[in-house]
C-alpha positions in Angstrom: -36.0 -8.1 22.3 -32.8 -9.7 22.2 -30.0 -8.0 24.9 -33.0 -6.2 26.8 -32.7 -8.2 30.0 -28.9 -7.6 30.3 -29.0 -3.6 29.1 -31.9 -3.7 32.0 -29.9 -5.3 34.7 -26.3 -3.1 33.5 -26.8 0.1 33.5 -24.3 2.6 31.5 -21.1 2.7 34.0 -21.2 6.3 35.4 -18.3 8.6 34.6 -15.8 9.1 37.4 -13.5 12.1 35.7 -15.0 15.8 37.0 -14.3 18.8 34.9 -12.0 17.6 32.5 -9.4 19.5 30.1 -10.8 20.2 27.4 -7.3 21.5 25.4 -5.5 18.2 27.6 -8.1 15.5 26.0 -7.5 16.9 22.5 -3.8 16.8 22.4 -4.0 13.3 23.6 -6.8 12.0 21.0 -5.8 13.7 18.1 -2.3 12.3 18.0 -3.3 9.1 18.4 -6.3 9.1 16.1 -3.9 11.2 13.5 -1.1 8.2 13.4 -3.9 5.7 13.2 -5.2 7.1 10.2 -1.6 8.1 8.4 -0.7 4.1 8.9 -2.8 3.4 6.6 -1.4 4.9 3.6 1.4 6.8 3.9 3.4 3.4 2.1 1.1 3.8 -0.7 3.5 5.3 -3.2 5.8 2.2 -2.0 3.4 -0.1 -3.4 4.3 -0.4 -7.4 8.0 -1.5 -5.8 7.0 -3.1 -3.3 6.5 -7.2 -5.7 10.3 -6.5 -6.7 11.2 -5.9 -3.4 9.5 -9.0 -1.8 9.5 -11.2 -4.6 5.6 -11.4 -4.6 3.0 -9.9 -7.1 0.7 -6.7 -7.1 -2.5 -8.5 -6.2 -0.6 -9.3 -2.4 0.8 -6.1 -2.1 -2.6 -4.6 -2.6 -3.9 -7.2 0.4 -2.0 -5.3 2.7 -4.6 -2.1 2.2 -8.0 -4.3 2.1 -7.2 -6.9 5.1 -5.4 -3.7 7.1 -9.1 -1.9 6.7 -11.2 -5.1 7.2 -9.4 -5.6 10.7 -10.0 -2.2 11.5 -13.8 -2.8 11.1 -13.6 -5.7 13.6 -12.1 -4.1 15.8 -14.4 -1.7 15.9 -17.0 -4.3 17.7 -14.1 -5.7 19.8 -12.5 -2.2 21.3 -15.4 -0.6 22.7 -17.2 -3.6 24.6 -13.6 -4.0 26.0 -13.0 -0.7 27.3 -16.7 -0.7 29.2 -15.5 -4.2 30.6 -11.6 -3.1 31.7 -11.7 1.2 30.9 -11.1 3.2 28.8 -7.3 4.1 29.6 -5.9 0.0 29.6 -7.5 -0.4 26.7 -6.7 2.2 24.7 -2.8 2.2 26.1 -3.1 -1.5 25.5 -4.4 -1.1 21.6 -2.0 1.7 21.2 1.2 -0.4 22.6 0.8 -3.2 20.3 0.1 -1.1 17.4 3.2 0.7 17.9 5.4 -2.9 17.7 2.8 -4.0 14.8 4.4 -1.2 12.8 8.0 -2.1 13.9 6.9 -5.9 12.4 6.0 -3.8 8.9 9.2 -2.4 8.6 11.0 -5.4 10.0 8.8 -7.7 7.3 11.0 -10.1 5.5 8.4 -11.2 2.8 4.8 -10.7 2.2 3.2 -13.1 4.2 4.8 -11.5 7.4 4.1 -7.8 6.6 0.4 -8.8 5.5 0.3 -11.1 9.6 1.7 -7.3 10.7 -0.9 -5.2 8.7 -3.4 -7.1 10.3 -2.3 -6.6 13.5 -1.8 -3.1 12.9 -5.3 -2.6 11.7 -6.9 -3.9 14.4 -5.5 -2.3 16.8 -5.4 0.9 15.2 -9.2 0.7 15.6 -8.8 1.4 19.2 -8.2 4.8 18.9 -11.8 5.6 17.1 -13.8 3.3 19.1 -12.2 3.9 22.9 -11.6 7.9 21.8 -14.7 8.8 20.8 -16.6 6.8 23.7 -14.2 8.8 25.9 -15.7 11.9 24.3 -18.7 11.4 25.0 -17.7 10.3 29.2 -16.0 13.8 29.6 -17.5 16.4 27.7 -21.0 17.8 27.3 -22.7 18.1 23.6 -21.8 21.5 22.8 -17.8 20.5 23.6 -18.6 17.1 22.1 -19.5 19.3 19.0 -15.9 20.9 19.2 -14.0 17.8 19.8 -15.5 16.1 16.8 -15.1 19.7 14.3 -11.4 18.7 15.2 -11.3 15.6 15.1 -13.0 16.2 11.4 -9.7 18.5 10.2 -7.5 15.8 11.5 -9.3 12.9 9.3 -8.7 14.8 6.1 -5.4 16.1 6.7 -3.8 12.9 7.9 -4.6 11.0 4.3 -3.1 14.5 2.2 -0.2 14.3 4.1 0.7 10.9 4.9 1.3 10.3 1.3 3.2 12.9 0.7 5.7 12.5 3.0 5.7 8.8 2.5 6.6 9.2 -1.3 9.4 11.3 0.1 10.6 8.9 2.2 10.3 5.3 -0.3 12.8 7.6 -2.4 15.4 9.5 -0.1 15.2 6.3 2.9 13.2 3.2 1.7 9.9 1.9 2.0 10.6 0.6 5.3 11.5 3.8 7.0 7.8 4.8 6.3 7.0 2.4 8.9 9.4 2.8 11.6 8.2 6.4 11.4 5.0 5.3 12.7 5.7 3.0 15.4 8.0 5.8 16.2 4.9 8.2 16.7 3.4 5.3 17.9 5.8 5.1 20.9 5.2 9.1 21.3 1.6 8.5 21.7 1.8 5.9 24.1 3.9 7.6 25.8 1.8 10.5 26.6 -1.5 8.6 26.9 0.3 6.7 29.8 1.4 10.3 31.2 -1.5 12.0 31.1 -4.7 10.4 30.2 -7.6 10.0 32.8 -10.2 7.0 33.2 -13.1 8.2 32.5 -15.5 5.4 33.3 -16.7 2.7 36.0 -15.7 -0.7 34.6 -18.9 -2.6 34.1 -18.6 -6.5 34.5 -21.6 -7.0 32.7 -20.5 -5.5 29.7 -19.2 -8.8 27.9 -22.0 -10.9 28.5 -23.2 -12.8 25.2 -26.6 -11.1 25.7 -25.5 -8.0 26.0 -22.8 -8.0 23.9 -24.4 -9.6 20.4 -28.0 -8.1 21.3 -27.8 -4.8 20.0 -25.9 -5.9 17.1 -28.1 -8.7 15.5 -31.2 -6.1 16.0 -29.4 -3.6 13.9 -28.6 -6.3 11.0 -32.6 -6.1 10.8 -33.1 -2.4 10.5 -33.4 -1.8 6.6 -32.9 2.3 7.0 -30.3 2.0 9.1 -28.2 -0.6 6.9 -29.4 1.8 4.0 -27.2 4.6 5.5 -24.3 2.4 6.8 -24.3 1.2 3.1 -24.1 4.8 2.1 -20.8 5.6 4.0 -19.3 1.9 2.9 -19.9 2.9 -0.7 -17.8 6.0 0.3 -15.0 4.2 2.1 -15.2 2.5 -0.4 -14.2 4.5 -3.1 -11.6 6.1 -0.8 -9.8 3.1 -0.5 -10.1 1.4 -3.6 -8.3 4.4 -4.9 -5.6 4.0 -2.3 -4.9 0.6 -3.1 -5.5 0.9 -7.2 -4.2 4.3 -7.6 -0.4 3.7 -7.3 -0.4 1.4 -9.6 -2.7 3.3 -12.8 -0.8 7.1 -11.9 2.7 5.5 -11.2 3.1 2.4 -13.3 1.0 3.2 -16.1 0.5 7.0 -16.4 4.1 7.6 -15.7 3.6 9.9 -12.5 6.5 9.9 -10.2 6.7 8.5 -7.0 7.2 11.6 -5.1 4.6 12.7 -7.0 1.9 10.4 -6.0 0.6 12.2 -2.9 -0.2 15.5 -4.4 -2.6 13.4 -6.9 -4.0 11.9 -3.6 -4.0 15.2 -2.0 -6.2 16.7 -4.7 -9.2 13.9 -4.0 -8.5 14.7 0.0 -9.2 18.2 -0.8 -12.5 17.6 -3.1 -13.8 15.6 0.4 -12.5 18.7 2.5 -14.6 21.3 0.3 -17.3 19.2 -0.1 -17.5 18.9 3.7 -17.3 22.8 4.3 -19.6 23.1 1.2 -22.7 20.5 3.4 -21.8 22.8 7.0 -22.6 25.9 5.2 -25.4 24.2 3.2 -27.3 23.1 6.6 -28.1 26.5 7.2 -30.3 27.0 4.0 -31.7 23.9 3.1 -32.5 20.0 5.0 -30.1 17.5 5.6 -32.4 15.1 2.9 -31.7 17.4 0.4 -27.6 18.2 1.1 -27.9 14.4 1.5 -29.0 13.4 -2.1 -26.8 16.3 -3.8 -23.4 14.4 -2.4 -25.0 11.2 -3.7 -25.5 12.7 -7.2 -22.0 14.1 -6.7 -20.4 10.2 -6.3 -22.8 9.0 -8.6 -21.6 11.6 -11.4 -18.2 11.1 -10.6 -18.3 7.3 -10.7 -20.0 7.6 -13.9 -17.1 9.3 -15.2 -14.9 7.2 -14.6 -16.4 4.6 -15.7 -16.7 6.5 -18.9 -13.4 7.2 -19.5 -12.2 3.6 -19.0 -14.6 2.4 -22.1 -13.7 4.9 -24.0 -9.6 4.7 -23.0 -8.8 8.3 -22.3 -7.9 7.9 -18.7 -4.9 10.8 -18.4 -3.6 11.5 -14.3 -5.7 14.4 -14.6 -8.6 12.9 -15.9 -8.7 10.1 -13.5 -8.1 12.1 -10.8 -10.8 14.4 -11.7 -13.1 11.6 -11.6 -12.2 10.8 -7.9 -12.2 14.5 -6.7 -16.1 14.5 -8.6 -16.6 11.2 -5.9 -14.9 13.0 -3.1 -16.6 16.1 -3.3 -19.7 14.2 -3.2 -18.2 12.3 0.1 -18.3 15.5 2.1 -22.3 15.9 2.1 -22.7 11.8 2.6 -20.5 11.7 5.8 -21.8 14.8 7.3 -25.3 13.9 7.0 -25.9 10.1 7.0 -24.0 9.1 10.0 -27.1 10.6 12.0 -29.6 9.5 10.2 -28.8 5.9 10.9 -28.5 6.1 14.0 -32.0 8.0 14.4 -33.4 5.2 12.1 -33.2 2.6 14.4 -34.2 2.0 18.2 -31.2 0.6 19.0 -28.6 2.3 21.7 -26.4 4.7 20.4 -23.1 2.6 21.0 -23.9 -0.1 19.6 -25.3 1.2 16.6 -21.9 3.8 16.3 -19.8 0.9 16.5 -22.3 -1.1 14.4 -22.4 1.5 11.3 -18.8 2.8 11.7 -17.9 -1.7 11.0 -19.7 -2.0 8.2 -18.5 2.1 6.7 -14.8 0.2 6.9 -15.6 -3.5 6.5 -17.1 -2.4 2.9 -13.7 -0.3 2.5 -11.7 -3.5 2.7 -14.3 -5.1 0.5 -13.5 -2.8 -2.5 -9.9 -2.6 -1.3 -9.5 -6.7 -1.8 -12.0 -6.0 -5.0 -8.9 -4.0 -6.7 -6.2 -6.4 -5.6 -8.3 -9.7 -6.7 -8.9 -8.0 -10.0 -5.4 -6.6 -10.7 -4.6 -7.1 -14.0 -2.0 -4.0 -14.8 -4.7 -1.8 -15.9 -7.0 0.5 -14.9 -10.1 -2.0 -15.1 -10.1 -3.4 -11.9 -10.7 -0.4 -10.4 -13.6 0.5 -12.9 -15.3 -2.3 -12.0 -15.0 -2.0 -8.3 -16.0 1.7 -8.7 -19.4 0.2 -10.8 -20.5 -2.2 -8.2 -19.7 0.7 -5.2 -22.2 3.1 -7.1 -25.1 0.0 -8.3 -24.6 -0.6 -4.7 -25.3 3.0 -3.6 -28.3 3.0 -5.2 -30.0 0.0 -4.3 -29.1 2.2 -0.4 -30.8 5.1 -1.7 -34.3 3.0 -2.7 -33.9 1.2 0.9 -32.8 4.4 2.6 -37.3 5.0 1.9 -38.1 2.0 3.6 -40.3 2.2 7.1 -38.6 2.8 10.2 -38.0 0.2 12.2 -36.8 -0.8 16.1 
């Protein structure tokens, strides 16, 4: 099979930090992955001002979502091989550096084309954080703590989105769009800082690890895997949604259902805390009935709430509640999907467990960006465009769920 000669001949680098801190690794990860994830929307209620303000259009603004998320799939692929060639701790500093100054270049941005070059950037190397962090996870700490880590790590991935809006709204009205930004790279520098103060190696460098072979192996086997694309196209559908809302939203609450700015991020907030119940709703579930099962309810969850949506656009009732409603009906369904169908792809294919993390978690956000560009492509000043993205997200979802049954393969 492709890659088998060099995974033969380079064994996984062996872990050179004993006994680690358990409370030590967590204040330094969760920071970082926190800020990561808050620069990525907490300008959204910025957006509908944002063509006046840079003499652009809507359809550009929105780029800066979809080509910020489609980076942060590539990088995905890029970070980890990196930091099992160089470490864990230069990379991750390195990543972390540069997205600091990225988000300096945002709020420094003198037109659109610039603060799309420094989204990019940002994006990229904001993927760092979840490729390097949770490969240093799993060099320090044992299953159960892994367990722990990632319970965490869960809270921290839906608060960041309910607050970052929130205070960002805040911000576009009392400061400017442009402090959101400089508020970041400013927690940026924090992290940094205390990454460079206190965080460990925690692996052997392995000279091998960017070989061709090696690196594109693993990769092209799991583009042939049907069950394990099924899944990863599962959790894209997902992103999906999430950030076709976060680019499309805005624009439908604020511009043309008269919600105001500060306002936005409780709307936003609400969907974030259909996915948070939805998630609590799938760990209490495991216990009674099996993951298949909690698996296809959170599908019939996006599916009924995309189908709501969808309804009220032809029939032009769409009210901020209503709409919103719709979402939360996705998001709920969200919480079942990701808890569940992460693992199953990776038990559906042969492949090593890194590669095929980095592999599905690439394709979860590449098909984010997708539907974010979808929305800005489409923008027309109405809530269609995000209708029709919604539509193809949920067609796509189930042609996933008839090739989710297809046979197992290596």
């Amino acid at each position: 099979m492709p890659g088998m000669d060099a995974r033969k001949s380079s064994p996984r680098p062996r872990q050179v930090t004993t006994r680690p801190n358990f409370l030590l690794i967590m204040c330094l990860l969760v920071p970082a992955s926190s800020v990561s994830i808050m620069s990525t929307d907490i300008y959204s209620p910025s957006m509908p001002a944002l063509p006046a303000l840079l003499g652009t259009n809507a359809s550009m603004v929105q780029l800066t979502i979809s080509l910020n998320v489609l980076m942060f799939a590539v990088g995905q692929l890029v970070h980890g091989p990196l930091s099992e060639r160089f470490g864990r701790r230069p990379v991750l500093l390195g990543a972390m550096l540069l997205f600091t100054l990225a988000g300096l270049a945002c709020a420094l941005a003198r037109d659109i084309g610039q603060l799309i070059t420094a989204r990019m950037l940002q994006g990229f190397m904001g993927a760092a954080e979840a490729a390097v962090g949770l490969a240093i996870l799993a060099d320090l700490f044992e299953k159960k703590q892994q367990v722990r880590a990632l319970a965490i790590f869960g809270m921290s991935v839906a608060l960041a989105p309910t607050v970052a809006p929130l205070l960002g709204g805040y911000v576009h009205v009392y400061l400017g769009w442009r402090f959101n930004f400089y508020l970041i790279a400013a927690l940026g520098a924090l992290c940094v800082l205390l990454l460079w103060l206190r965080l460990p190696e925690s692996t052997t460098p392995d000279p091998d690890a960017l070989r061709p072979a090696r690196f594109f192996g693993d990769y092209l086997d799991l583009l042939r895997a049907p069950r394990f694309l099924a899944y990863a196209g599962m959790l894209g559908a997902g992103t999906g949604v999430l950030y076709a809302f976060i680019t499309g939203a805005p624009f439908v609450l604020i511009q043309q259902l008269g919600v105001a700015t500060e306002h936005f991020g409780y709307y936003q907030a609400a969907v974030v805390a259909a996915y948070f119940i939805g998630s609590l709703a799938a760990m209490r579930a495991v216990r009674h009935m099996p993951s298949g099962k909690i698996l296809q309810l959170g599908l019939a969850g996006m599916l009924l709430g995309g189908a709501c949506l969808l309804a009220l656009h032809l029939a032009a009732r769409i009210t901020p509640f209503a709409f919103t409603f719709a979402f939360m009906l996705m998001a709920f369904g969200l919480g079942p999907v990701f808890a569940v169908a992460p693992s199953k792809a990776l038990r559906a294919t042969a492949r090593s467990a890194g590669a095929a993390a980095a592999m599905l978690f690439a394709i979860e956000m590449g098909l984010g960006g997708l539907a974010a560009g979808a929305v800005s492509l489409l923008h027309d000043g109405s809530p269609r465009p995000l209708a029709l993205t919604i539509g193809a997200l949920m067609l796509g979802l189930l042609i996933c769920m008839r090739f989710a049954r297809a046979p197992r393969t290596a």
